[in-house]
Structure formats: C-alpha cells, structure tokens
C-alpha distance (Angstrom), angle and dihedral (degrees) to the residues before:
residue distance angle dihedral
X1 . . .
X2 3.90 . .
X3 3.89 101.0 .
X4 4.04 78.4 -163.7
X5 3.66 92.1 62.5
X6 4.03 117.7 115.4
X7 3.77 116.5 -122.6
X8 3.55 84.7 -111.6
X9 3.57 89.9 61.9
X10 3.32 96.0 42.3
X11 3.97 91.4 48.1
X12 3.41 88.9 58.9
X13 3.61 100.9 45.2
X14 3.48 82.3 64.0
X15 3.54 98.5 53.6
X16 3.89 91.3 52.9
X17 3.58 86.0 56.5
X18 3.63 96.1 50.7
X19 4.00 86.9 46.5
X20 3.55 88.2 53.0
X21 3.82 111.3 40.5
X22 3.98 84.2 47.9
X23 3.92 95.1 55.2
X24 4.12 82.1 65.5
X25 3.54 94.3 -144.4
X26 3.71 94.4 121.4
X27 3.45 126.5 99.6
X28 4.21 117.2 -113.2
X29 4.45 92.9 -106.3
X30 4.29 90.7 44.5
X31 3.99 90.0 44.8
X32 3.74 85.4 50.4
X33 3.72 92.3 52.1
X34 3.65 91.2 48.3
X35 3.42 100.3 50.1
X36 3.62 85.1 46.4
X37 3.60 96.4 58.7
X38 3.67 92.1 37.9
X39 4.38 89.1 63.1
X40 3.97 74.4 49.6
X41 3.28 93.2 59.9
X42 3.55 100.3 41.2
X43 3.96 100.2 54.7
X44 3.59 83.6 47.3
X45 3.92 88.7 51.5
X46 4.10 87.3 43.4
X47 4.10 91.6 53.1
X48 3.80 91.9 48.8
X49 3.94 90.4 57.8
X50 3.60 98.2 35.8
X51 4.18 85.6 55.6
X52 4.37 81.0 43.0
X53 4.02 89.0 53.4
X54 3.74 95.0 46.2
X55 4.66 86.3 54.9
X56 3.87 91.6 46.5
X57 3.75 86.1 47.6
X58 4.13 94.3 43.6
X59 3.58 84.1 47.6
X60 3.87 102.1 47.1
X61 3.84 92.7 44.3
X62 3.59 95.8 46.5
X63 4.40 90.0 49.2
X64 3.87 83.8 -114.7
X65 3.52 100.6 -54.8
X66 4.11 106.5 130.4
X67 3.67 125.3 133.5
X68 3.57 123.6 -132.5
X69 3.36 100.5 -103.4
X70 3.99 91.5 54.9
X71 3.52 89.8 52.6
X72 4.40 96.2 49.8
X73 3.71 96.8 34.9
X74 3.86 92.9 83.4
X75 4.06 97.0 38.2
C-alpha cells in the first residue's frame, strides 16, 4: 500500500475490494490476499482519522487558534 495515498483513495480501495471479494469470482488464495490488503487499508484509513480527530480537537480546545505546524505534525 501507497502510504501517499489520500483517505479517499484509500476508502475507495476498500470499497473495490468489498465489490470484488463479494462477486465470488475469486479464487480462495486471491480472496485471501484481498481481504488481506483490504485490513491494510483499513488501519491505514483508521490512523488517518485518529490523526484528523486529534486537529478538530487541537482546534476546538484552543477556540481555533492552531498553527500550521500543530495541525501537519500528526498527518
């Protein structure tokens, strides 16, 4: 996986996946490897909002005051 990819990306990566692994016209080893790279995708999904929760909180708490580099240093 990219670790440049956008959560947007990423989301939709997964939803290919999904699409794909639920048609059932994969063999057993490739939907493995899918689903595989689809829990991939979806901790990398889950770190990328966790870092997003912890900006909307900095930014709420401090009445919308945070610089720049508060905001990026976690993304």
């Amino acid at each position: 996986m990219n670790e440049e990819m956008s959560f947007e990306e990423a989301l939709a990566k997964i939803e290919e996946i999904i699409k794909t692994m639920e048609s059932g016209k994969l063999p057993l080893e490739e939907t493995i490897a899918k689903y595989q790279e689809g829990v991939k995708l979806i901790n990398y999904c889950q770190a990328k909002l966790d870092s997003y929760e912890k900006i909307v909180t900095a930014i709420t708490e401090n009445n919308g005051v945070v610089t720049e580099e508060e905001v990026f240093s976690d993304i």
